[in-house]
N, CA, C and O atoms as CSV, one atom per row, in Angstrom:
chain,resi,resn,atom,element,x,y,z
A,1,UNK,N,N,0.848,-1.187,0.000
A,1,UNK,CA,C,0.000,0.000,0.000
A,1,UNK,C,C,0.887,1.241,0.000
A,1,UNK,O,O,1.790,1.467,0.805
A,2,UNK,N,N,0.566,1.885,-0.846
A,2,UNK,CA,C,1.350,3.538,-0.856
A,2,UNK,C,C,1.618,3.943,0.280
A,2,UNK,O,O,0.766,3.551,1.076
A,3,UNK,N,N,2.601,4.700,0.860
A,3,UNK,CA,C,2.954,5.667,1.882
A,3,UNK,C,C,2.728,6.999,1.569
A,3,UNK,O,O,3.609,7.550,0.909
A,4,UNK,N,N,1.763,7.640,1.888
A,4,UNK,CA,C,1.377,8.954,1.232
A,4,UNK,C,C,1.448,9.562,2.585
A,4,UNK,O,O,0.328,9.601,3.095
A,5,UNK,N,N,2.661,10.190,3.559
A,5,UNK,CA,C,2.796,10.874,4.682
A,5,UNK,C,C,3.597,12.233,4.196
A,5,UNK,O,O,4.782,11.989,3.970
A,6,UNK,N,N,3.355,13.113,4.061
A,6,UNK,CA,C,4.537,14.178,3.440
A,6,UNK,C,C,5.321,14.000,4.425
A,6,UNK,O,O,5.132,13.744,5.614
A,7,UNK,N,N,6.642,14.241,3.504
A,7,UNK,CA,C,7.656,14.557,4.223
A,7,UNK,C,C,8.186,16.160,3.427
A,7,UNK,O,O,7.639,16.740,2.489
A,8,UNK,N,N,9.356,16.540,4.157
A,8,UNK,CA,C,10.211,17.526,4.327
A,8,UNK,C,C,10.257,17.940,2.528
A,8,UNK,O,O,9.642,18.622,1.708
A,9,UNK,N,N,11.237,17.161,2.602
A,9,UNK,CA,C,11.880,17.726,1.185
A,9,UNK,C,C,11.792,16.280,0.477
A,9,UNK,O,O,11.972,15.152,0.936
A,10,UNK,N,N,11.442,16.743,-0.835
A,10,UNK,CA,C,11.691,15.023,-1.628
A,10,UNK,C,C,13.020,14.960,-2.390
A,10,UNK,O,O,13.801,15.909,-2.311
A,11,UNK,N,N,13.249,14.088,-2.981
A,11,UNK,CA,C,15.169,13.886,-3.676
A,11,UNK,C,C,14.866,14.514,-5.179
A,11,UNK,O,O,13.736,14.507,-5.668
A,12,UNK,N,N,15.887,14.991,-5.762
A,12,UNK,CA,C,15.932,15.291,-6.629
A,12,UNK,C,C,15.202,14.187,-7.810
A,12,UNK,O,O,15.575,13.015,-7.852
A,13,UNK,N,N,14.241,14.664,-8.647
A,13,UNK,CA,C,13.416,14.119,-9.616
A,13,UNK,C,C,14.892,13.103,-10.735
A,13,UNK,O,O,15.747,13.579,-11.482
A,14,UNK,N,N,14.675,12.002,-10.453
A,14,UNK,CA,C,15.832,11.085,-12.013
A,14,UNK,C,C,15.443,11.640,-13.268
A,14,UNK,O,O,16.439,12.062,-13.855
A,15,UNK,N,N,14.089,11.853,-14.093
A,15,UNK,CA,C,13.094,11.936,-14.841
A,15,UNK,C,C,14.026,12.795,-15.475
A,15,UNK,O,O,14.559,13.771,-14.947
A,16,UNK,N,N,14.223,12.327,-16.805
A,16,UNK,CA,C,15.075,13.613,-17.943
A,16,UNK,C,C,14.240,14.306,-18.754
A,16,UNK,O,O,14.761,14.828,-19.739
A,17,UNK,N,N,13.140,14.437,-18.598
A,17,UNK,CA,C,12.076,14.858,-19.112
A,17,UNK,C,C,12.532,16.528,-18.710
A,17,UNK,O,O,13.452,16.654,-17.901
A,18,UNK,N,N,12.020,17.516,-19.159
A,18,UNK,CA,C,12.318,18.451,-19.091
A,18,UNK,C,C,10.652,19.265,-18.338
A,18,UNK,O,O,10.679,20.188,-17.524
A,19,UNK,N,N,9.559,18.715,-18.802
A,19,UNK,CA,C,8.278,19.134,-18.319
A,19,UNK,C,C,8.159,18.170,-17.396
A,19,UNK,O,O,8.436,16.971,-17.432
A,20,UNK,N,N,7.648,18.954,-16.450
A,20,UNK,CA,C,7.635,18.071,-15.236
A,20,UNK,C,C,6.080,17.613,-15.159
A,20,UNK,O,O,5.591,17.105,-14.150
A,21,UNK,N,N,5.349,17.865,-16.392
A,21,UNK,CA,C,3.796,16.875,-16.523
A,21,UNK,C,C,4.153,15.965,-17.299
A,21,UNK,O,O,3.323,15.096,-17.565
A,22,UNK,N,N,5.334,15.906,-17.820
A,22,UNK,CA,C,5.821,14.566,-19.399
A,22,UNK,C,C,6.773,13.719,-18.181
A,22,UNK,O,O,7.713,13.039,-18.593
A,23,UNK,N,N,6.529,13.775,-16.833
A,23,UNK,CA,C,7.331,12.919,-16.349
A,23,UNK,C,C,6.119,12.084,-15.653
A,23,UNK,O,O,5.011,12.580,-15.446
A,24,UNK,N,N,6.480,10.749,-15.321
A,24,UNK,CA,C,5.099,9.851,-14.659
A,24,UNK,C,C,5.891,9.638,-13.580
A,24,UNK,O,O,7.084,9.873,-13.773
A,25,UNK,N,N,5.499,9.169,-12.226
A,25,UNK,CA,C,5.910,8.061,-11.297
A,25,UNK,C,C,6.012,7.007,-11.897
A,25,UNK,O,O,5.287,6.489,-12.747
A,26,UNK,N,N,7.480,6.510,-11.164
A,26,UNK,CA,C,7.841,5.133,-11.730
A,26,UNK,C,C,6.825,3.838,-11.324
A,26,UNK,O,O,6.334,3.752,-10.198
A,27,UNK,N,N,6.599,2.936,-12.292
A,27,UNK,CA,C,5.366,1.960,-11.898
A,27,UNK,C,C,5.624,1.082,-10.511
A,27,UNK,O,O,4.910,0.113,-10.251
A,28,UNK,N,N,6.649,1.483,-9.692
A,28,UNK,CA,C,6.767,0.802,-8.955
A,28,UNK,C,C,6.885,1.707,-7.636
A,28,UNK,O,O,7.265,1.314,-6.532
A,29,UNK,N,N,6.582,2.675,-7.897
A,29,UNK,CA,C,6.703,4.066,-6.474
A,29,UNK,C,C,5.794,3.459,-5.736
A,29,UNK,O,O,4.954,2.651,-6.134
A,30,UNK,N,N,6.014,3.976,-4.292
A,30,UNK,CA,C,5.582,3.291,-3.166
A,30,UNK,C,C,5.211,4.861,-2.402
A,30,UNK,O,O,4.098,5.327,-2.162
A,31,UNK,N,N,6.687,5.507,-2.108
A,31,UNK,CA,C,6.538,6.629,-1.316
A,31,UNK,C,C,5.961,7.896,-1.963
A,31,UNK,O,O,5.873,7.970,-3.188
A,32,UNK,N,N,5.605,8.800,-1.233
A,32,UNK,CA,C,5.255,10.487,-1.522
A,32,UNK,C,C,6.234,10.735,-2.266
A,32,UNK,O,O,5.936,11.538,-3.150
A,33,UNK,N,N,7.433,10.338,-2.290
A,33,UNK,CA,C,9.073,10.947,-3.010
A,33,UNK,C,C,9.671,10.526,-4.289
A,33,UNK,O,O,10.435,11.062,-5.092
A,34,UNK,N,N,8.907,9.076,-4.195
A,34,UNK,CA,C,9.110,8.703,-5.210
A,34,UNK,C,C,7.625,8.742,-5.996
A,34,UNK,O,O,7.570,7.717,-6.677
A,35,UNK,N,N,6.835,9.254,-6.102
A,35,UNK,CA,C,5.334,9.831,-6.449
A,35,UNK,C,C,5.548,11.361,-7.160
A,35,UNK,O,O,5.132,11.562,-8.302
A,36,UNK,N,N,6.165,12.308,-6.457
A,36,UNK,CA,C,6.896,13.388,-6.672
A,36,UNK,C,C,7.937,13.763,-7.585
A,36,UNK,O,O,9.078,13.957,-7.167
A,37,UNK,N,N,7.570,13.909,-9.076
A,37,UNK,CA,C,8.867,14.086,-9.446
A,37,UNK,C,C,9.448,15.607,-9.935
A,37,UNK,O,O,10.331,16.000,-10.698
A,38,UNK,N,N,8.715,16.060,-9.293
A,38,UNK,CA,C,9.086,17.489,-9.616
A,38,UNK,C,C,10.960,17.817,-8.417
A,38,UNK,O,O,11.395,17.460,-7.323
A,39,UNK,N,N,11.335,18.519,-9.375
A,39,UNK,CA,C,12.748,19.188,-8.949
A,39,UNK,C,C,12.412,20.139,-7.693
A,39,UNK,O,O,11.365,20.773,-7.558
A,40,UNK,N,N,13.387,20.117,-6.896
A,40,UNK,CA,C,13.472,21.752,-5.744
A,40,UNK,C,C,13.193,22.955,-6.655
A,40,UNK,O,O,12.203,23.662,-6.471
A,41,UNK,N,N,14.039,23.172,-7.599
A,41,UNK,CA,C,14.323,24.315,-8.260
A,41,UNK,C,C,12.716,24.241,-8.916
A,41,UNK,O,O,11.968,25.216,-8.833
A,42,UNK,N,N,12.416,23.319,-9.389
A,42,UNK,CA,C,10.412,23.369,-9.901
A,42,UNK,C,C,9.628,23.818,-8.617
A,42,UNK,O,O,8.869,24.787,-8.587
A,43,UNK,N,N,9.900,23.014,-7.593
A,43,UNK,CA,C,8.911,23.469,-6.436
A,43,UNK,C,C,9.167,25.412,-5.711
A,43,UNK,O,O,8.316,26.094,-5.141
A,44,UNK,N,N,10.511,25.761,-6.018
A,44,UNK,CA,C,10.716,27.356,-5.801
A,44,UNK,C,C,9.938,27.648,-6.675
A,44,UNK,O,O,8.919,28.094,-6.146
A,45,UNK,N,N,9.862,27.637,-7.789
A,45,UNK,CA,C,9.289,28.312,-9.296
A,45,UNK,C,C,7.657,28.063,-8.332
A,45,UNK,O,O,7.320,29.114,-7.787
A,46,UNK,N,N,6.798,27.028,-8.110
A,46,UNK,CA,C,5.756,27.088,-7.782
A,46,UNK,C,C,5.156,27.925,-6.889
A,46,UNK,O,O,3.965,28.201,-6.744
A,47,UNK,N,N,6.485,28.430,-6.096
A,47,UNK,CA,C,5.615,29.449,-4.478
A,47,UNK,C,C,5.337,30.058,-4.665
A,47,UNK,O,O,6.218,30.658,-5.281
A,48,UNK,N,N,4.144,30.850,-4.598
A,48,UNK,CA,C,3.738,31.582,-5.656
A,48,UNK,C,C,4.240,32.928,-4.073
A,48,UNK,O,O,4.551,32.584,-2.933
A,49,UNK,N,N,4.154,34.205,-4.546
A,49,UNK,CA,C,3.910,35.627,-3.698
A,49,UNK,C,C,2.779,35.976,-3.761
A,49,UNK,O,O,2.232,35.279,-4.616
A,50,UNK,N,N,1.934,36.840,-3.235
A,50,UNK,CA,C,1.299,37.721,-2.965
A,50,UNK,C,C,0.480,37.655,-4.221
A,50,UNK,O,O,0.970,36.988,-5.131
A,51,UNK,N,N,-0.580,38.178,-4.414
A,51,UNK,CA,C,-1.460,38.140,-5.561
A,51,UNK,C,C,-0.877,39.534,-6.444
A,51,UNK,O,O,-0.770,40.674,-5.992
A,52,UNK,N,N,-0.543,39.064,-7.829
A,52,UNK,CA,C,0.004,40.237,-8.632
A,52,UNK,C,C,-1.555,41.273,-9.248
A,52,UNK,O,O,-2.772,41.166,-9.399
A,53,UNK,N,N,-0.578,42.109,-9.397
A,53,UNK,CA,C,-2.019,43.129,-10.084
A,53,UNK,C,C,-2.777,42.350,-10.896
A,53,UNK,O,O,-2.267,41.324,-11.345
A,54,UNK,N,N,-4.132,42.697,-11.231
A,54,UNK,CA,C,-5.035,42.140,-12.330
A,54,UNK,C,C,-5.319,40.376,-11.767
A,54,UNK,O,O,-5.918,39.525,-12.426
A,55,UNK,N,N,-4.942,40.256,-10.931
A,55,UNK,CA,C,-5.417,38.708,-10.716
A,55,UNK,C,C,-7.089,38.967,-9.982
A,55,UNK,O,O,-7.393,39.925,-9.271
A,56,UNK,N,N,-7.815,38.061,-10.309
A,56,UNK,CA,C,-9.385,37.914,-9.691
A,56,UNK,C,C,-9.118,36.570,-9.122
A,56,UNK,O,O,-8.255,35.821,-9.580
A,57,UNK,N,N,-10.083,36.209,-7.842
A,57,UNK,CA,C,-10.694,35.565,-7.367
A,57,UNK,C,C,-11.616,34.916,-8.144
A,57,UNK,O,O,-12.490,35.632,-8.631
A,58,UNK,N,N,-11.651,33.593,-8.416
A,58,UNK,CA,C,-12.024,32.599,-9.934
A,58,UNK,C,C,-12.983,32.398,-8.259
A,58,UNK,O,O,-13.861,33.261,-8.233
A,59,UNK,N,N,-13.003,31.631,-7.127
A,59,UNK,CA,C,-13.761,31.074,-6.641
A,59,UNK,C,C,-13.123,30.218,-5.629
A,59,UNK,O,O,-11.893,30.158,-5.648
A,60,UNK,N,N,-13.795,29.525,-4.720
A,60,UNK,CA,C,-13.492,28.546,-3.769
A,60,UNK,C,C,-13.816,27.116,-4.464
A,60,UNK,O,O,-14.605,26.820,-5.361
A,61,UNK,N,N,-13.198,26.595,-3.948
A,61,UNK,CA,C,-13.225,24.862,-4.311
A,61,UNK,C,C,-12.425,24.370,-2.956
A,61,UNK,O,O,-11.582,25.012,-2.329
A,62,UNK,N,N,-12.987,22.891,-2.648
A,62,UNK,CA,C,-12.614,21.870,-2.217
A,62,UNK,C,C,-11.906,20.866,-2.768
A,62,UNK,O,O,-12.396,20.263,-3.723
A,63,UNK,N,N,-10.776,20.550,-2.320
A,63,UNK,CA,C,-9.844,19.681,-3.279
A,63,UNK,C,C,-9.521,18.568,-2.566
A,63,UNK,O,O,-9.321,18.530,-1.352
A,64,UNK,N,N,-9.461,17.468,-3.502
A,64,UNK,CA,C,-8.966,16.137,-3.363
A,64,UNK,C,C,-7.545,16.322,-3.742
A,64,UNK,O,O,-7.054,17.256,-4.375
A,65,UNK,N,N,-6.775,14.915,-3.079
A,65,UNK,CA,C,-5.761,14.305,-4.003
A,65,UNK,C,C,-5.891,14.115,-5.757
A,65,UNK,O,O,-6.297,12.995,-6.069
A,66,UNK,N,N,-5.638,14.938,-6.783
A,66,UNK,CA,C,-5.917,14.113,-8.134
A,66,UNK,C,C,-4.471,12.651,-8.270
A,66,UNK,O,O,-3.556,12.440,-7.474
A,67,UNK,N,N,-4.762,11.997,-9.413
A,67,UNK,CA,C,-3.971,11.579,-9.885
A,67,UNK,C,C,-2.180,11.795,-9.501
A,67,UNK,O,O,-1.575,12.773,-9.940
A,68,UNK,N,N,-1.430,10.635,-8.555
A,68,UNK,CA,C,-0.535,11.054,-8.117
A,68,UNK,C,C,0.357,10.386,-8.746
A,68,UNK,O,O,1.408,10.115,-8.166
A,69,UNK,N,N,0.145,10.001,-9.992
A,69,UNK,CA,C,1.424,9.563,-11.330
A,69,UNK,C,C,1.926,10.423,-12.086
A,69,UNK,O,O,2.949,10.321,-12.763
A,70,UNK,N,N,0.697,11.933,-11.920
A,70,UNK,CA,C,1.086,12.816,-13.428
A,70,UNK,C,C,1.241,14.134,-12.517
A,70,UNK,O,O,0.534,14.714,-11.693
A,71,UNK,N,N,2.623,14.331,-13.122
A,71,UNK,CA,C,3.646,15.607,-12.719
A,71,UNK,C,C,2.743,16.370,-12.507
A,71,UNK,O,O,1.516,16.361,-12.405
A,72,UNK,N,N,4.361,17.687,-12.407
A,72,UNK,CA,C,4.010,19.187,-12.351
A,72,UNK,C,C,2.806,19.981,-11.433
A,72,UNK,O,O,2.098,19.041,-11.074
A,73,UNK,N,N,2.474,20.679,-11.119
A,73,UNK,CA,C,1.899,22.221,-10.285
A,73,UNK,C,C,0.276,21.829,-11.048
A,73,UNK,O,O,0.200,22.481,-12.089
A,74,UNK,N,N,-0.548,21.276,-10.905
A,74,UNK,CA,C,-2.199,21.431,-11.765
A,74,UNK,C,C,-3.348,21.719,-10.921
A,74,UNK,O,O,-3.071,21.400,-9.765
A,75,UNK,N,N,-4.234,22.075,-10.999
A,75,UNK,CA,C,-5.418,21.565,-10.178
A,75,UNK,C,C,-6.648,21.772,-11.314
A,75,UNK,O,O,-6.977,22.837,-11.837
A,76,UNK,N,N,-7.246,20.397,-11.544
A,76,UNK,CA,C,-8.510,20.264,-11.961
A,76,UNK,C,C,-10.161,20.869,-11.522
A,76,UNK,O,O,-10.911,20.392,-10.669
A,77,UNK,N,N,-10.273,21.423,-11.938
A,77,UNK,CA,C,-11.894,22.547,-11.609
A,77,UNK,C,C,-12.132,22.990,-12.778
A,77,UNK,O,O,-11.628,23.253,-13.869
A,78,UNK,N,N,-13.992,22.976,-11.596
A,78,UNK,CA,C,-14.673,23.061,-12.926
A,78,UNK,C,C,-14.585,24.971,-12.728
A,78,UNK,O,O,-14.831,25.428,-13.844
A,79,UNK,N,N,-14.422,25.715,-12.083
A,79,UNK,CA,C,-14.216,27.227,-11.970
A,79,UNK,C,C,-13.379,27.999,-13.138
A,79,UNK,O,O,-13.209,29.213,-13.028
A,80,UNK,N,N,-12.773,27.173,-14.436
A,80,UNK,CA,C,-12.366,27.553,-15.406
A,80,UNK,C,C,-12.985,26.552,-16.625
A,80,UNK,O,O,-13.643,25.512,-16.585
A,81,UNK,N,N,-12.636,27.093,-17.345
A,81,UNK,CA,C,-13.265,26.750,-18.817
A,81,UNK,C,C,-12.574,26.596,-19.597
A,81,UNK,O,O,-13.136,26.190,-20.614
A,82,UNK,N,N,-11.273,26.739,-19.712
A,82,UNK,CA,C,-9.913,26.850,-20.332
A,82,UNK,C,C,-8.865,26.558,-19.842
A,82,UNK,O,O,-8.646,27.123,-18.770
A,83,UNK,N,N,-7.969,25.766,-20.262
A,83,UNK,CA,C,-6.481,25.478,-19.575
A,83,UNK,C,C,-5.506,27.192,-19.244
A,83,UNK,O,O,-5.571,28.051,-20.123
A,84,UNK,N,N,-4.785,27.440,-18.100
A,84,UNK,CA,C,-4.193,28.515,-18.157
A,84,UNK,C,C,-3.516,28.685,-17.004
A,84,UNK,O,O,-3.708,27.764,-16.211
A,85,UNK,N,N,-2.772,29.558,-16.618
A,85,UNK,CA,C,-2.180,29.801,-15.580
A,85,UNK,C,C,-2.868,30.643,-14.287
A,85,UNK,O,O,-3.557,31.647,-14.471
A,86,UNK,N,N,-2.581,30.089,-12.958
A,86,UNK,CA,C,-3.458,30.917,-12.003
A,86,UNK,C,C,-2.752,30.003,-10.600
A,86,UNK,O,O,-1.865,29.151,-10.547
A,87,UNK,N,N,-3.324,30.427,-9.910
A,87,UNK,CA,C,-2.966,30.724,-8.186
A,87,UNK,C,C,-3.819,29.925,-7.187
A,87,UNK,O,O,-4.845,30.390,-6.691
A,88,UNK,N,N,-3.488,29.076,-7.000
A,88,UNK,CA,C,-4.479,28.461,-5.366
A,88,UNK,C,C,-3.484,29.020,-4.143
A,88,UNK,O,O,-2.351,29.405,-4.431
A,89,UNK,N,N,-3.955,29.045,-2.792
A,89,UNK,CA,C,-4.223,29.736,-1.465
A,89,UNK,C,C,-5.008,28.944,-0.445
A,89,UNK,O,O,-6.219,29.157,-0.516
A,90,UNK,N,N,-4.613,28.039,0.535
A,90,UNK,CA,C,-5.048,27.326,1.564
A,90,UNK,C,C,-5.560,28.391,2.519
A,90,UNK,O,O,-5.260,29.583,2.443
A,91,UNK,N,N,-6.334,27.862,3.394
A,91,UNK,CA,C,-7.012,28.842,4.506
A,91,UNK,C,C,-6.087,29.348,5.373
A,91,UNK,O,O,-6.488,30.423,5.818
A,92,UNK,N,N,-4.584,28.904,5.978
A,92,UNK,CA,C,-3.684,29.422,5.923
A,92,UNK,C,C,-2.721,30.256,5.209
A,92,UNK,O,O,-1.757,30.909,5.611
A,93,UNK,N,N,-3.142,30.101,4.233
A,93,UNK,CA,C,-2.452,31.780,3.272
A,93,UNK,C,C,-0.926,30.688,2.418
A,93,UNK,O,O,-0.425,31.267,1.454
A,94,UNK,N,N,-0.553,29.853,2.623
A,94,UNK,CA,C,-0.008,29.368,1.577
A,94,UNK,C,C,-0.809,29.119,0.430
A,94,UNK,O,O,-1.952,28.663,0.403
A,95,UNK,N,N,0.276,29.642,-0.982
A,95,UNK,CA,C,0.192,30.173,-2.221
A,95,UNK,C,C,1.018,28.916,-3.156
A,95,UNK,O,O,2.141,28.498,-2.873
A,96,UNK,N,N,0.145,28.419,-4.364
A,96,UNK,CA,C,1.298,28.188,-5.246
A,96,UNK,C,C,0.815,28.322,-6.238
A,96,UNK,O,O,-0.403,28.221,-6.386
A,97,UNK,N,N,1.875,28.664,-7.466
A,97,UNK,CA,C,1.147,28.526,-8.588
A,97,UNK,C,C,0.907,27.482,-9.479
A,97,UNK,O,O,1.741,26.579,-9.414
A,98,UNK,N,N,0.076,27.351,-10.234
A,98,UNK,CA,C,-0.239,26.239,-10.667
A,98,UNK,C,C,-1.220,26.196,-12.322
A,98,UNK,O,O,-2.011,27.123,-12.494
A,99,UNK,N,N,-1.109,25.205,-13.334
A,99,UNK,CA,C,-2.077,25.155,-14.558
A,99,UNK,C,C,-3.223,25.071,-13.719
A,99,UNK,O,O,-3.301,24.524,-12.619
A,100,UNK,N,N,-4.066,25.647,-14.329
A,100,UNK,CA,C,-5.485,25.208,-13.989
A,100,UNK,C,C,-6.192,24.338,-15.586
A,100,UNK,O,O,-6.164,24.629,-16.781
A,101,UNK,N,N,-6.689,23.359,-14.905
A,101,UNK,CA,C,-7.357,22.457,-15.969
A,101,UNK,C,C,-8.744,22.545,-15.836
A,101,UNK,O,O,-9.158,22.586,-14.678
A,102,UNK,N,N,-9.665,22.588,-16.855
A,102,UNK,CA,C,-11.364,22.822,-16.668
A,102,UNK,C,C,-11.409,21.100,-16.867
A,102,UNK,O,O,-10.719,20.318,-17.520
A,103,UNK,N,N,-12.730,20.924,-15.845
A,103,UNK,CA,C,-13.381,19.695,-15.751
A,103,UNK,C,C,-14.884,19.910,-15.601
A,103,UNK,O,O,-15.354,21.042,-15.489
A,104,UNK,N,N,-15.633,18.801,-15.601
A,104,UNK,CA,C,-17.186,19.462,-16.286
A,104,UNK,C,C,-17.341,19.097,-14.825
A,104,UNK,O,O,-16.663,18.373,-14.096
A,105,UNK,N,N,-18.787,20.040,-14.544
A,105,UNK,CA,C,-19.050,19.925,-13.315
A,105,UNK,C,C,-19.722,21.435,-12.812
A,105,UNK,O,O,-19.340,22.552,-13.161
A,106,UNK,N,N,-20.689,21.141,-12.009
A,106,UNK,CA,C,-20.863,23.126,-11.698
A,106,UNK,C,C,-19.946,23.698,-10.471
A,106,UNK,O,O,-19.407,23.048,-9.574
A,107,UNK,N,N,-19.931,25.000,-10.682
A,107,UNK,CA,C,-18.622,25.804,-10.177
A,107,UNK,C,C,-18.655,25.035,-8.528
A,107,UNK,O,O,-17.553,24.753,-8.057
A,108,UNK,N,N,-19.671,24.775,-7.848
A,108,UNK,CA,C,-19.426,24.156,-6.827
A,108,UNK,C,C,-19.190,23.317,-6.476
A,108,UNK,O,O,-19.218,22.895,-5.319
A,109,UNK,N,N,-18.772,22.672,-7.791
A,109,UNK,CA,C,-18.547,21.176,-7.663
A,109,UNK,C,C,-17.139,20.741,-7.100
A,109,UNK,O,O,-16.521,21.773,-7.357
A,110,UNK,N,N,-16.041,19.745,-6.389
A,110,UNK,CA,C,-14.872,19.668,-5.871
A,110,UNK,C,C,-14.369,19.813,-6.718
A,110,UNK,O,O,-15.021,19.934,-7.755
A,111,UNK,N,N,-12.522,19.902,-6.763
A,111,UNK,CA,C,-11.342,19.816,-7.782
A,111,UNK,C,C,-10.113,18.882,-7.127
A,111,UNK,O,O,-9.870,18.588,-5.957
A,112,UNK,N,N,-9.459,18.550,-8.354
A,112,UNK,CA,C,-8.442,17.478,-8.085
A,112,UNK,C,C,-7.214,18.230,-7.911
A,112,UNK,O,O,-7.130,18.983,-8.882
A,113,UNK,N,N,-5.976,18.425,-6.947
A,113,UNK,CA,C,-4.588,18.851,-6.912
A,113,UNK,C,C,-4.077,18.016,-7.249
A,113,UNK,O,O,-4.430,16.889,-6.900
A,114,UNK,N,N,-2.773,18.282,-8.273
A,114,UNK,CA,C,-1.535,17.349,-8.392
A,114,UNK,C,C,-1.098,17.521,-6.381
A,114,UNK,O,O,-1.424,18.339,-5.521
A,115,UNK,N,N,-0.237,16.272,-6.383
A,115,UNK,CA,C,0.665,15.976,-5.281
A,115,UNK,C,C,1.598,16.773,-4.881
A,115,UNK,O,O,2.058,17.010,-3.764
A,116,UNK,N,N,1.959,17.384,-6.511
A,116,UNK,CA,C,3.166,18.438,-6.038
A,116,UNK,C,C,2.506,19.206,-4.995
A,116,UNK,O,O,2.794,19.099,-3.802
A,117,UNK,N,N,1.288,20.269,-5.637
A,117,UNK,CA,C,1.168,20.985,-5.570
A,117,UNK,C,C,0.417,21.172,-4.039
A,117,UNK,O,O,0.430,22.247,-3.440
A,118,UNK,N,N,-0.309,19.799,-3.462
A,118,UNK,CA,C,-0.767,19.741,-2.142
A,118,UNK,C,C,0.411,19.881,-1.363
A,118,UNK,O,O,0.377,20.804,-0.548
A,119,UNK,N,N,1.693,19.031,-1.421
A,119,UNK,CA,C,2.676,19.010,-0.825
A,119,UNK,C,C,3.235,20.575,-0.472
A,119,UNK,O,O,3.679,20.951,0.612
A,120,UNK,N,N,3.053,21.501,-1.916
A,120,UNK,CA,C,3.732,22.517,-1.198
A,120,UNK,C,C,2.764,23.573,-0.238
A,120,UNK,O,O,3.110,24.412,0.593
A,121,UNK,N,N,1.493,23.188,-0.686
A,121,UNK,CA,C,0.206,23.897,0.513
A,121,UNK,C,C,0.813,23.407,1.929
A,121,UNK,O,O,0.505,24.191,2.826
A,122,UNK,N,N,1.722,22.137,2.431
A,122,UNK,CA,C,1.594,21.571,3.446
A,122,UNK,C,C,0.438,21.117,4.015
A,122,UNK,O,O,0.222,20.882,5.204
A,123,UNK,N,N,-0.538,20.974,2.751
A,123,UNK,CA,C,-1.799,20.617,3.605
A,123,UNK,C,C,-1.988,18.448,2.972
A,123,UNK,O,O,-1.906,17.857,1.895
A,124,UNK,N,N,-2.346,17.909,4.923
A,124,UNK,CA,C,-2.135,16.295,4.468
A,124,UNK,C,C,-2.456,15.572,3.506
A,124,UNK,O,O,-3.416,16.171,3.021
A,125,UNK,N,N,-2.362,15.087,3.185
A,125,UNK,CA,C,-2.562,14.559,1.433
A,125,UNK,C,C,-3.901,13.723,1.734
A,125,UNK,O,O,-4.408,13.347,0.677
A,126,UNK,N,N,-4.582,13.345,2.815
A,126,UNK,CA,C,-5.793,13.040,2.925
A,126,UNK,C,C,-6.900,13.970,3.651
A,126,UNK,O,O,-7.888,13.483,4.200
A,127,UNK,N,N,-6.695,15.037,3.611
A,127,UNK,CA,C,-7.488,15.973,3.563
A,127,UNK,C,C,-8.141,16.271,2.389
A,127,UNK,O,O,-7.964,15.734,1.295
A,128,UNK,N,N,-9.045,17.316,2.725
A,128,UNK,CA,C,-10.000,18.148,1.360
A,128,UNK,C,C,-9.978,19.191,1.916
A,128,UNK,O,O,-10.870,19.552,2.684
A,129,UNK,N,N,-8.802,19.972,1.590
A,129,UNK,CA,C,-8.423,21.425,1.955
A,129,UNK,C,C,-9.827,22.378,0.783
A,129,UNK,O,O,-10.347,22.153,-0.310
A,130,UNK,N,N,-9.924,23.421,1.814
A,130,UNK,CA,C,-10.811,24.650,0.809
A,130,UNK,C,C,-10.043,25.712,-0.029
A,130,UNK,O,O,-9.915,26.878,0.345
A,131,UNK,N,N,-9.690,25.361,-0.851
A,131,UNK,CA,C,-8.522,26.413,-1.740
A,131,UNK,C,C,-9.213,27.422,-2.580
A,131,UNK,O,O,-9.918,27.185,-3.560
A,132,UNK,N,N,-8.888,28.708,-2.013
A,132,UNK,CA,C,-9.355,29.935,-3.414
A,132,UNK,C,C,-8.510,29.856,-4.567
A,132,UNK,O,O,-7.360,29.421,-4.610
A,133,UNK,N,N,-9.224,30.335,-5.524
A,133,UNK,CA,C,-8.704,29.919,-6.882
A,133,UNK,C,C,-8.607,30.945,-7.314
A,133,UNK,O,O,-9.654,31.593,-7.322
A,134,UNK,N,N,-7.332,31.637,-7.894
A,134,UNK,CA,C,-7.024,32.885,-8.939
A,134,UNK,C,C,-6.610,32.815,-10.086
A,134,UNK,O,O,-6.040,31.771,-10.403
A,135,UNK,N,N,-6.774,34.034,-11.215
A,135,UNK,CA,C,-6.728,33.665,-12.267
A,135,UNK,C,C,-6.550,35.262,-12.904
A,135,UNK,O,O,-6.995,36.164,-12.196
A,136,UNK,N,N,-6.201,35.467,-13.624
A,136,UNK,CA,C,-5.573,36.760,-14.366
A,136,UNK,C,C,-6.746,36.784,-15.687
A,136,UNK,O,O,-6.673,37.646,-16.563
């Protein structure tokens, strides 16, 4: 059975892939670390700051774990309509940035986080954190 406990820091990603969504977990990952293949230097790029000018408030969502084989910073909701770049925010005020992917469903409906991207909320990977959603 998977070990899905965050830890600290994960090891540097093997994956020569250069997009860190064209990289999968290896079919035999067990841990959060080896589930994770995003780089340190990817997870800095993700923290997001402060909300930049022109960003709106897309909405609140409740998020699951999505899919913890497929890379990179994402979160699935239905609060967009278009693939693009934008901002989730835990009820503690951690920020990252992240693709946003549209999924059918009405705006109140839940959304899926990549692993990365729960990991860097620090919020437990079996939770359903309430994340605001931004978007330019």
């Amino acid at each position: 059975m998977p070990q899905l406990a965050p830890t600290p820091e994960a090891p540097e990603a093997t994956a020569t892939a250069a997009d860190p969504e064209a990289r999968v977990a290896p079919a035999d990952a067990v841990t959060v670390e080896e589930f994770d293949t995003t780089t340190s230097a990817e997870r800095a790029a993700a923290e997001a700051a402060p909300a930049p000018a022109g960003e709106a408030l897309l909405g609140k969502t409740v998020a699951s774990l999505g899919d913890p084989t497929l890379g990179g910073f994402w979160l699935e909701t239905p609060l967009v309509d278009s693939t693009r770049q934008g901002r989730i925010e835990s009820a503690a005020g951690k920020s990252v940035n992240v693709e946003l992917r549209p999924i059918d469903g009405a705006a109140s409906a839940g959304s899926r986080i990549s692993l990365a991207a729960l990991r860097l909320l620090e919020v437990p990977l079996t939770d359903l954190p309430e994340l605001s959603v931004y978007g330019g």
